[in-house]
C-alpha positions, 0 to 999 in steps of 0.5 A: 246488269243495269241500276235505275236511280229514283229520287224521292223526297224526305222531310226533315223537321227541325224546331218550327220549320220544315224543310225538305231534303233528297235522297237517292235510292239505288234501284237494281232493275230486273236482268232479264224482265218478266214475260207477259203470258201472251202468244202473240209476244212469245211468237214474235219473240222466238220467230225475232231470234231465228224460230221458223215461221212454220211454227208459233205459240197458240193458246190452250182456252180450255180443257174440254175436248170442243176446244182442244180441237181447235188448237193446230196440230201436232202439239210439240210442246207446252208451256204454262204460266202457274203460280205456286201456292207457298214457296218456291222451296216448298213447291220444288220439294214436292217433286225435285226432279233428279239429275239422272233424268238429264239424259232423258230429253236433248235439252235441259238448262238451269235457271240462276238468280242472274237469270232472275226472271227468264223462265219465260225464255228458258221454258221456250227453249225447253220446248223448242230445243226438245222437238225433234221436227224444229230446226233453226238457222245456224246463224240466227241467235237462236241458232247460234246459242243451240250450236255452241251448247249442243255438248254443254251441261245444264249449268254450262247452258245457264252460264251461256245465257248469262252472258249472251247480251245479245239475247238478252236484249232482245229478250228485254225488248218483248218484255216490254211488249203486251198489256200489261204493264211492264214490271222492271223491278222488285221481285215481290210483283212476279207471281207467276212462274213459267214451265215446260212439258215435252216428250222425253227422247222416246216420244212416249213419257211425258216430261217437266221442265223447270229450270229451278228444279234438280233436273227433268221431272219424268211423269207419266206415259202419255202415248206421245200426247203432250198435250193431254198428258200436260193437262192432266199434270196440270189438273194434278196439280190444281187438285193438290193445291200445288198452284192456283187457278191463275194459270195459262197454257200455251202450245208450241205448234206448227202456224196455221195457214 
């Protein structure tokens, strides 16, 4: 974890003059900075750490069926960039999620305060990791992070990414990648939240992914339909005031040609 210096000015008066004085403020910069929802960011991000480029990150541009059929088939997974209305406490506790769902889905991790602002990154993994039909090169940092939790629990996974400076590295590089501009620090700037849908291990059950959650959230049986079960989730929780309409949906999904 790295700290920042800022130095700014302060006045001090005393009688008739003024003089100026400094102080230094000790400014402790995001671990793991936040991601711009972008798909061509989240591609090359995942493709940079061993992600096969038979498959990439595409965008949801809306819920009518005219554009869901433009988005490559088959939908593996879905990640989308929310922001919560109320706390984070209070919107968790309308669905905690339950540690008896671990052994529903192949991969699930927590997300810690050293992992401050990774939700982008975990959501990914989330996706990736739950899809039967990706693979990754065991040698690539994607890869070797798999590998060496494949048995690992939740916890254990978050604690492994803690440490991995490798990945976070990289990962700060794309943070600082996008349009928008980069926040590096102070938390009250981030809005938005990053999660994830899957198929549970049956292909049948739609599944949300949060790592700030107790544990998977099993949802409906969306006939392996990742993509419209998500949506209709997502829908949910517009209609409740759960999040706003500041919201993103990205796919993972195999590239096109």
């Amino acid at each position: 974890m790295s700290n920042a210096n800022e130095t700014k000015p302060t006045t001090i008066e005393s009688n008739d003059s003024t003089t100026t004085a400094t102080t230094t403020t000790t400014i402790k910069k995001f671990s793991w900075p936040p991601l711009e929802s972008n798909p061509e960011v989240f591609t090359t991000y995942l493709q940079s750490i061993g992600l096969p480029t038979t498959f990439s990150i595409g965008e949801v541009f809306g819920f009518d069926e005219d554009l869901l059929a433009f988005i490559p088939q088959p939908v593996l997974g879905i990640i989308v960039c929310l922001e919560r209305l109320g706390s984070k406490s209070q919107y968790n506790s309308l669905n905690t999620g339950s540690p008896e769902n671990y052994d529903k889905v192949s991969y699930y991790m927590h997300q810690s305060k050293v992992l401050d602002n990774a939700c982008g990154i975990i959501a990914c993994l989330h996706a990736v990791f739950n899809s039967p039909v990706v693979s990754t090169d065991p040698c690539s940092v994607l890869g070797k992070y798999r590998l060496e939790n494949e048995n690992t629990t939740p916890t254990e996974k978050c604690k492994s990414l803690e440490s991995n400076t490798e990945f976070q590295n990289i990962h700060k590089t794309h943070a600082s990648r996008g349009q928008s501009r980069t926040i590096t620090s102070d938390q009250s700037k981030v809005k938005h939240h990053f999660i994830a849908y899957v198929l549970d291990k049956e292909g049948k059950r739609l599944v949300e992914l949060d790592g700030t959650k107790a544990g998977p959230v099993l949802l409906e049986d969306c006939g392996g339909d990742v993509l419209r079960g998500s949506i209709r989730e997502v829908k949910g929780k517009l209609e409740r005031g759960e999040i706003s309409h500041s919201l993103s949906m990205m796919t993972l999904n195999l590239s096109q040609d």
